[in-house]
VMD Tcl script that builds the backbone (N, CA, C; Angstrom):
set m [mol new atoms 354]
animate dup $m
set s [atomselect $m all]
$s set {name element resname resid chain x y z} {
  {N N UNK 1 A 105.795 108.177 109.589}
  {CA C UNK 1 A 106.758 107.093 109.585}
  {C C UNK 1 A 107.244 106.884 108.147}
  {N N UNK 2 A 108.670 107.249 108.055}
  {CA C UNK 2 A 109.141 106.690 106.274}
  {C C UNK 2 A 108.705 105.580 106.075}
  {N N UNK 3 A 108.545 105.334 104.707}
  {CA C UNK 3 A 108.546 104.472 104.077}
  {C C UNK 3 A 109.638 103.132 103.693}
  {N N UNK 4 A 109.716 101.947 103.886}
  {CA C UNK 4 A 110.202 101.131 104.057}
  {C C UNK 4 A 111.181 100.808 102.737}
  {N N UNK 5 A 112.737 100.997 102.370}
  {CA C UNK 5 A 112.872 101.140 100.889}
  {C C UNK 5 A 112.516 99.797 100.063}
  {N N UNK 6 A 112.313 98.736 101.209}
  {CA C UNK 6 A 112.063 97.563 100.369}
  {C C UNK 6 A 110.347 97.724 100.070}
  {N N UNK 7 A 109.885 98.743 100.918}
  {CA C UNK 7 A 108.230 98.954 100.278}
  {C C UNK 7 A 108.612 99.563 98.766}
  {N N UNK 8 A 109.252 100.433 98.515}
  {CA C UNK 8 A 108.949 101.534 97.248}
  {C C UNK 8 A 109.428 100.533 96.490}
  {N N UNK 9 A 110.537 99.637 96.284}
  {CA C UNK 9 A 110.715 98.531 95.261}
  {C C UNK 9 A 109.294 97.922 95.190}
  {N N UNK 10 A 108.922 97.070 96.246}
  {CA C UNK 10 A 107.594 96.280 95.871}
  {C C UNK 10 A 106.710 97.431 95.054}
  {N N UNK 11 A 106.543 98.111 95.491}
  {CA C UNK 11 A 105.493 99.328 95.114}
  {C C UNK 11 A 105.512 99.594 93.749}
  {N N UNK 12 A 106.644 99.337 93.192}
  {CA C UNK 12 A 107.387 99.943 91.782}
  {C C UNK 12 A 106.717 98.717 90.822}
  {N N UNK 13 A 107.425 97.561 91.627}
  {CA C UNK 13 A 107.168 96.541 90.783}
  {C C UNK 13 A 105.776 95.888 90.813}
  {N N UNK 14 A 104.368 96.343 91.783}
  {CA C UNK 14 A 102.903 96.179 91.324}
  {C C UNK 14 A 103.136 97.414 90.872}
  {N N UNK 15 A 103.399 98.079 90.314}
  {CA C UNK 15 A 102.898 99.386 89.596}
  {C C UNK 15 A 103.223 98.852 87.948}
  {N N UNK 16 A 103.935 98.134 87.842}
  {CA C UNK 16 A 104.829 97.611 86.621}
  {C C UNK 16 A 103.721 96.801 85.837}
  {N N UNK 17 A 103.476 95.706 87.295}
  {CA C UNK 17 A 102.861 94.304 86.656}
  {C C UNK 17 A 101.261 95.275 86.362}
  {N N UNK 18 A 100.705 95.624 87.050}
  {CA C UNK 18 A 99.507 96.559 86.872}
  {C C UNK 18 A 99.410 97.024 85.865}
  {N N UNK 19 A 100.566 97.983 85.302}
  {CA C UNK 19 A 100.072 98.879 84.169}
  {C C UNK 19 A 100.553 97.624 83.003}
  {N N UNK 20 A 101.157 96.782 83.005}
  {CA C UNK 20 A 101.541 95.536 81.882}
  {C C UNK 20 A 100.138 95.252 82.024}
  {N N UNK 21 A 99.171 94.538 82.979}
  {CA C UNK 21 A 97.806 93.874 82.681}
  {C C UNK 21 A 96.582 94.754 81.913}
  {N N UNK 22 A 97.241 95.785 82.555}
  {CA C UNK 22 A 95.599 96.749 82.049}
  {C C UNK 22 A 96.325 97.012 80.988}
  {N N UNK 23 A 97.285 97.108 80.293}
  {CA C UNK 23 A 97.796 97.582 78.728}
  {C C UNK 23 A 97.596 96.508 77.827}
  {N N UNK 24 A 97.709 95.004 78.589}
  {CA C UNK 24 A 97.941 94.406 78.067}
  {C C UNK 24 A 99.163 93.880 77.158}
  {N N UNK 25 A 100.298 94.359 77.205}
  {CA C UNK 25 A 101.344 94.346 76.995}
  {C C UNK 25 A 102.400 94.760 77.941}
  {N N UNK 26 A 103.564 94.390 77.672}
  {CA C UNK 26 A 104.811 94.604 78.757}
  {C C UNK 26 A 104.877 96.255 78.589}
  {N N UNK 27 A 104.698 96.304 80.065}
  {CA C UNK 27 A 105.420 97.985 80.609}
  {C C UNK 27 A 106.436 97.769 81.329}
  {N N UNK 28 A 107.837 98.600 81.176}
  {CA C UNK 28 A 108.440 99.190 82.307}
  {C C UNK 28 A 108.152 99.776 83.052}
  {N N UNK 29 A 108.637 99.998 84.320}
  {CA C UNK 29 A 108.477 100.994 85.478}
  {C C UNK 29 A 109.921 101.088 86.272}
  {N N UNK 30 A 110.704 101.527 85.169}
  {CA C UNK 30 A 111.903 102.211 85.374}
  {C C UNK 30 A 112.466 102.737 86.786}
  {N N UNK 31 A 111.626 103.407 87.386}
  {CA C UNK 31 A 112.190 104.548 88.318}
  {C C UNK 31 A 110.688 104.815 89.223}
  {N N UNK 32 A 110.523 105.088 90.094}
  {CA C UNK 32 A 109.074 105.239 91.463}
  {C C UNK 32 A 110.145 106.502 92.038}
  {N N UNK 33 A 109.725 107.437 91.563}
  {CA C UNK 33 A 110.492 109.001 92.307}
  {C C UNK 33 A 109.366 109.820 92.772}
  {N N UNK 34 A 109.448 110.003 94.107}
  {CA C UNK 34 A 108.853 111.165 95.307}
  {C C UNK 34 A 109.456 112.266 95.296}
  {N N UNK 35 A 108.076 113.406 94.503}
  {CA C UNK 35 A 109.360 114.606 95.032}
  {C C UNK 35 A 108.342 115.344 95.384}
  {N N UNK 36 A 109.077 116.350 95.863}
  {CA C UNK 36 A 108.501 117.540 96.561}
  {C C UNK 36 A 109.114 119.014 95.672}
  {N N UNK 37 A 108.603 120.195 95.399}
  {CA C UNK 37 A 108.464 120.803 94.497}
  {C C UNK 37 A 108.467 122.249 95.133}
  {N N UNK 38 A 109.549 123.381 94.761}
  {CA C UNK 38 A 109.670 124.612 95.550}
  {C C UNK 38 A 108.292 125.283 95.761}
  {N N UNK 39 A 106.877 125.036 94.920}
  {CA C UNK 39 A 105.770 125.669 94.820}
  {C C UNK 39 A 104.875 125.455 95.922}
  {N N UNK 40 A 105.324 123.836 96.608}
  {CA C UNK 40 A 104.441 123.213 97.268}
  {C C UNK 40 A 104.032 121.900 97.011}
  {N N UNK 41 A 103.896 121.926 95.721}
  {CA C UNK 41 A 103.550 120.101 94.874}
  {C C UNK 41 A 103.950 119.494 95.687}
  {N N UNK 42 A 103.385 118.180 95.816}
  {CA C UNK 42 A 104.361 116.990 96.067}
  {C C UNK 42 A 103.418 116.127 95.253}
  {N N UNK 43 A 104.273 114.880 95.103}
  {CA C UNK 43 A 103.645 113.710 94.520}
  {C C UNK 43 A 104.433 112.447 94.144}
  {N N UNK 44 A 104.498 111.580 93.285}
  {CA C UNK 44 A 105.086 110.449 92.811}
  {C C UNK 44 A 104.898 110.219 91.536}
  {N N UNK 45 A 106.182 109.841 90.787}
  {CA C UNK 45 A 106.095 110.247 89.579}
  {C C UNK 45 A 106.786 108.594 89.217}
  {N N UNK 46 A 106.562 107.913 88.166}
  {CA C UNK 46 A 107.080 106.757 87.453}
  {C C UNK 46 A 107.628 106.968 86.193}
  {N N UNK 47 A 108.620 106.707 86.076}
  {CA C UNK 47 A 109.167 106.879 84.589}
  {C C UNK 47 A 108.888 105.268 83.750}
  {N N UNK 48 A 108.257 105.230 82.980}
  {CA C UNK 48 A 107.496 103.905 82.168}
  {C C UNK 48 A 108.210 104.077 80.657}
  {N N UNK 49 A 108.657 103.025 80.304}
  {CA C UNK 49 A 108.393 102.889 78.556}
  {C C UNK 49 A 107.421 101.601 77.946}
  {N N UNK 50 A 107.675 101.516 77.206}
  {CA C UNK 50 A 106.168 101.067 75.987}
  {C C UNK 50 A 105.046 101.810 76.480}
  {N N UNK 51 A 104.893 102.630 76.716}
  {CA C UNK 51 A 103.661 103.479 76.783}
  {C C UNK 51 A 103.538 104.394 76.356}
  {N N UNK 52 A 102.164 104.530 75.170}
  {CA C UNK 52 A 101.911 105.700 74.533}
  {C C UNK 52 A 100.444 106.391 74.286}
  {N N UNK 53 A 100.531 107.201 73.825}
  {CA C UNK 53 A 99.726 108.305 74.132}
  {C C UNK 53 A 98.477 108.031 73.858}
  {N N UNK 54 A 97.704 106.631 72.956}
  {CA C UNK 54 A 96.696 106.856 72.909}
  {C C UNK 54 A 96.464 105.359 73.785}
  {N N UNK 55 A 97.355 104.547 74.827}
  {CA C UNK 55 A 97.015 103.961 75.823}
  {C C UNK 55 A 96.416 105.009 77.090}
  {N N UNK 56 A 97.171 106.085 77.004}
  {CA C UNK 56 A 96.526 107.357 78.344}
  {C C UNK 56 A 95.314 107.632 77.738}
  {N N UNK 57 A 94.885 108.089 76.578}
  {CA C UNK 57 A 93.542 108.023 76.065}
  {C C UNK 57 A 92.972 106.911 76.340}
  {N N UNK 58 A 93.147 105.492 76.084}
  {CA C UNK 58 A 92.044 104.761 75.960}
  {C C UNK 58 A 91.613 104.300 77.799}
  {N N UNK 59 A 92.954 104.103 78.407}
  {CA C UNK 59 A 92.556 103.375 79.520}
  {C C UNK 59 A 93.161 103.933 80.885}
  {N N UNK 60 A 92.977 105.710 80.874}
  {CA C UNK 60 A 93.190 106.434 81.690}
  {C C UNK 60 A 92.441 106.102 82.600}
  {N N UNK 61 A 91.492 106.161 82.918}
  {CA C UNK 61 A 90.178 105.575 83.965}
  {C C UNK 61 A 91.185 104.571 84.778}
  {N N UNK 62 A 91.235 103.620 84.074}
  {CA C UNK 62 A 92.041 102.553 84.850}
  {C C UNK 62 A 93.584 102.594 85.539}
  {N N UNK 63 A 93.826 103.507 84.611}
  {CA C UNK 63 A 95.283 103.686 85.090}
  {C C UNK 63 A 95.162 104.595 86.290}
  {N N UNK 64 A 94.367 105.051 86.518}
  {CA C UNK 64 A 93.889 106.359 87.491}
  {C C UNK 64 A 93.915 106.066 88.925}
  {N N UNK 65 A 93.473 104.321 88.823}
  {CA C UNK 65 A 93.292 104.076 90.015}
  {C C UNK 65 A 94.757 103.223 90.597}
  {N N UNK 66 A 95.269 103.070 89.572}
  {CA C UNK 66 A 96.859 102.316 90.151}
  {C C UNK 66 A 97.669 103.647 90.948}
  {N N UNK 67 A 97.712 105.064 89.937}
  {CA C UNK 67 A 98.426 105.723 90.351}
  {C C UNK 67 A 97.790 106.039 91.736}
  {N N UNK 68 A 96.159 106.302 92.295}
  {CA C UNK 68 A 95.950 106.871 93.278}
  {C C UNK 68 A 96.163 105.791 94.464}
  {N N UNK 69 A 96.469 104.537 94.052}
  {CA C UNK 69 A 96.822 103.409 95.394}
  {C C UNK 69 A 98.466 103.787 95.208}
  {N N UNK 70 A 99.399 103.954 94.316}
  {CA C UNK 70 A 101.031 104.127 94.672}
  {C C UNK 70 A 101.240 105.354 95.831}
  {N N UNK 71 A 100.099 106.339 95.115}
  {CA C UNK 71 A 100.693 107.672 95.880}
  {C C UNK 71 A 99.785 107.672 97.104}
  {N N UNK 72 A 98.584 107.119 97.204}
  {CA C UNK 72 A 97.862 107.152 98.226}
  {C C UNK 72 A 98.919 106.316 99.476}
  {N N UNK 73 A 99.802 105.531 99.161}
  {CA C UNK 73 A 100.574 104.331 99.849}
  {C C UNK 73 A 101.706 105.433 100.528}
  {N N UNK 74 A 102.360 106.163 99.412}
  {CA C UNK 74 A 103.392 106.812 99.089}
  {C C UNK 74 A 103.251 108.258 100.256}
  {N N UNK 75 A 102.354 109.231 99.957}
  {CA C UNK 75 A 102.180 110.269 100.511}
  {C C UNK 75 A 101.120 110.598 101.381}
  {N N UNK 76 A 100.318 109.234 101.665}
  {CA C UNK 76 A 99.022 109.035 102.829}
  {C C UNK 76 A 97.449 109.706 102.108}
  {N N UNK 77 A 97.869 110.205 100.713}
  {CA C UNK 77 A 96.394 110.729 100.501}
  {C C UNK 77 A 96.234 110.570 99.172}
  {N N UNK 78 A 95.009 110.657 98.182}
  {CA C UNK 78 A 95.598 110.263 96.880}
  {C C UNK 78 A 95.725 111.545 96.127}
  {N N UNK 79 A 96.515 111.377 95.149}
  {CA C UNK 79 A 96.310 112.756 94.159}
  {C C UNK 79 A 95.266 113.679 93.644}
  {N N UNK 80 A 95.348 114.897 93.617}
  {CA C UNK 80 A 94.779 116.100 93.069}
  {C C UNK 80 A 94.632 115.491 91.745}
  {N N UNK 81 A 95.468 115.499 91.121}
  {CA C UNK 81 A 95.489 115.233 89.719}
  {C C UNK 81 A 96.521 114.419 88.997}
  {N N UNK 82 A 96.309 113.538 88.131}
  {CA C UNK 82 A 97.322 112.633 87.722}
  {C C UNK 82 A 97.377 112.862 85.940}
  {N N UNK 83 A 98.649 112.466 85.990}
  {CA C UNK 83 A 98.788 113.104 84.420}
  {C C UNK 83 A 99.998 111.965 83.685}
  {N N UNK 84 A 100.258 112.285 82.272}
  {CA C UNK 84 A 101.230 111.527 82.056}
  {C C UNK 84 A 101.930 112.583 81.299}
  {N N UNK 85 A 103.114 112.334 81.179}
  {CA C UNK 85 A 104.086 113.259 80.506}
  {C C UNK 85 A 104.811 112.729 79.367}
  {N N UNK 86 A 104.330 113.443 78.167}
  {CA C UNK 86 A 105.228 112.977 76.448}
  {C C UNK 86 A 106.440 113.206 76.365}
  {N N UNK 87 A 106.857 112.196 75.184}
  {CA C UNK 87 A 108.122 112.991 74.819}
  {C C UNK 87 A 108.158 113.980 74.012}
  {N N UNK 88 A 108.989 114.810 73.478}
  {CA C UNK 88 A 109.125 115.865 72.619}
  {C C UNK 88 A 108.291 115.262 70.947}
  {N N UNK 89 A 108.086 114.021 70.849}
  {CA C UNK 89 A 107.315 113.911 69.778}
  {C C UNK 89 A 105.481 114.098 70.293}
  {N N UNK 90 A 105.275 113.523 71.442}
  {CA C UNK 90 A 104.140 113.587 71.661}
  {C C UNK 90 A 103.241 112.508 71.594}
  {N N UNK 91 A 104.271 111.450 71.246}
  {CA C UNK 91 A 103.594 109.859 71.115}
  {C C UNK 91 A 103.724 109.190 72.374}
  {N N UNK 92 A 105.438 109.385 72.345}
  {CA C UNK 92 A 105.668 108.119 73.907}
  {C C UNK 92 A 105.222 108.703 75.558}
  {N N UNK 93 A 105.146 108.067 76.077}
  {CA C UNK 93 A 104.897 108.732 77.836}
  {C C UNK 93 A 106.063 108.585 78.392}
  {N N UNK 94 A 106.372 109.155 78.995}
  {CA C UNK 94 A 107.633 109.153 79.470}
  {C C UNK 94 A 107.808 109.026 81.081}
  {N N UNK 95 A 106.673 109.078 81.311}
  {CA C UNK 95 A 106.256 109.025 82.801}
  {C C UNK 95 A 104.902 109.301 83.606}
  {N N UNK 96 A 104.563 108.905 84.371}
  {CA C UNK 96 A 103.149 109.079 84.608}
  {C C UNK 96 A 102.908 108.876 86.289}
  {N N UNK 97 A 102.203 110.024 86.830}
  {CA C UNK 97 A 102.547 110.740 88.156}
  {C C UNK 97 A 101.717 111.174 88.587}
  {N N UNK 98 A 101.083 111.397 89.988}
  {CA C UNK 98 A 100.080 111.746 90.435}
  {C C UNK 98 A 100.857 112.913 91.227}
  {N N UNK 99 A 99.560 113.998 91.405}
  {CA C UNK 99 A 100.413 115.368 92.118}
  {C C UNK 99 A 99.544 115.539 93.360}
  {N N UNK 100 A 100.025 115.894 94.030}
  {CA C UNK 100 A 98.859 116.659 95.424}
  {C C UNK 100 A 99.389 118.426 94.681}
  {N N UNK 101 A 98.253 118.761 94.390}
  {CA C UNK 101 A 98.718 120.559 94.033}
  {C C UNK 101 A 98.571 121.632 94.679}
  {N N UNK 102 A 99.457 123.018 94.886}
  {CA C UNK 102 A 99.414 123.805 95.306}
  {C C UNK 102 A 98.287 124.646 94.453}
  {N N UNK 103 A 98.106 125.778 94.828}
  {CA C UNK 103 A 96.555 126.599 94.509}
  {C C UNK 103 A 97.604 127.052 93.140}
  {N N UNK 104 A 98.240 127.563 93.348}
  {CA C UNK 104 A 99.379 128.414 92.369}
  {C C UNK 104 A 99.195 126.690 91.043}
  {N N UNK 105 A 99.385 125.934 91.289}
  {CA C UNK 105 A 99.480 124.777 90.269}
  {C C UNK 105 A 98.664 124.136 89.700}
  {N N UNK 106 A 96.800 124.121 90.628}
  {CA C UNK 106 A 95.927 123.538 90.432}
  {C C UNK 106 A 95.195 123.896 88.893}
  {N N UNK 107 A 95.790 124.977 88.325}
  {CA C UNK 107 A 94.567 125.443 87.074}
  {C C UNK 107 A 96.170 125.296 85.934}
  {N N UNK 108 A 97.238 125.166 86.252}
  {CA C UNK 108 A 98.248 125.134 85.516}
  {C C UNK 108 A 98.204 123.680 84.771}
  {N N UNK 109 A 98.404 122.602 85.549}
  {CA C UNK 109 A 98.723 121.315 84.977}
  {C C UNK 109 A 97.803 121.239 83.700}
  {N N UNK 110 A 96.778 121.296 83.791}
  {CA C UNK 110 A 96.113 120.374 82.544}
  {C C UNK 110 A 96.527 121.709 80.917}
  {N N UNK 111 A 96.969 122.658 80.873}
  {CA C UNK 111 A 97.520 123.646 79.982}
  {C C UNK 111 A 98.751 123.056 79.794}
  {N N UNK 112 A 99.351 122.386 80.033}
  {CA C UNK 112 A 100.712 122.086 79.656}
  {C C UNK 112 A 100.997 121.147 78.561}
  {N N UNK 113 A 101.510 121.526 77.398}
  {CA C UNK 113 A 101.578 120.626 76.019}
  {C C UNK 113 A 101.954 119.232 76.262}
  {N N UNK 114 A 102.951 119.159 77.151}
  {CA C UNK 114 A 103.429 117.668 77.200}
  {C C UNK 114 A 102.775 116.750 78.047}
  {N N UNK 115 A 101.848 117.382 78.607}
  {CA C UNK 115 A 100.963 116.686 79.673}
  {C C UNK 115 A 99.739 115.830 79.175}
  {N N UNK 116 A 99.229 115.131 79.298}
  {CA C UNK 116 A 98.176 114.228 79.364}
  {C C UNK 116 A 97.388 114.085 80.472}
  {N N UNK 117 A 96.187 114.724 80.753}
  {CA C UNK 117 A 96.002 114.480 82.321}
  {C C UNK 117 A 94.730 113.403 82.358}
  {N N UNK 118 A 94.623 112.699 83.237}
  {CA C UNK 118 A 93.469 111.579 82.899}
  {C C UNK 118 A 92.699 111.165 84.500}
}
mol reanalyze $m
mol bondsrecalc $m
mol representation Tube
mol addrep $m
C-alpha cells in the first residue's frame, strides 16, 4: 500500500525535529527522497544542512536509529546500512540515508570517500 504523501511530509518533519534534538541545534531536512537504484539499492535518503562531519562521528549511534524508523516506515524494513554523504570539502553532510543493499553494493558503500557510514 503507498505511502500517504501527507505521511512523507510528517515523516520529513520528525526526521527534522529529531536530528535538531539529538544535535542539539537547528537541522534542516530539506528534501525525504525514495529511490530505487539500477543495481537493486533502494532506500531513503534526506538532504540536511547544519550538519557536519564530526556530528556523524560523535552521535551516529543515535542518528542510526531515526534513520532506521524513516526507512523502516518508508520501505517496510530497516536499512542494510546507513551513511551520510560530504560535500566536496568533507566537512558538511549533505545528506544522510539509509540503503537496503544489493550483494554487488554491500562491500562497496563504506570505501567511498564522501561517505560516512555510521
Amino acid at each position: 500500500m503507498p505511502l500517504d504523501p501527507a505521511r512523507l511530509v510528517e515523516l520529513r518533519r520528525e526526521a527534522e525535529r529529531r536530528f535538531s534534538e539529538t544535535l542539539a541545534k537547528p537541522v534542516g531536512v530539506l528534501q525525504l527522497t525514495v529511490f530505487a537504484m539500477p543495481c537493486g539499492c533502494t532506500g531513503v535518503s534526506l538532504e540536511v544542512r547544519n550538519v557536519v562531519r564530526e556530528d556523524v562521528e560523535v552521535f551516529g549511534p543515535r542518528m542510526k536509529g531515526i534513520v532506521d524508523e524513516v526507512v523502516r516506515e518508508v520501505l517496510g524494513e530497516a536499512p542494510d546500512v546507513r551513511y551520510a554523504r560530504t560535500s566536496p570539502t568533507g566537512v558538511d553532510v549533505v545528506s544522510i540515508a539509509g540503503r537496503l543493499t544489493c550483494e554487488g553494493c554491500r562491500d562497496e558503500i563504506p570505501s567511498a570517500a564522501d561517505l560516512i557510514t555510521f
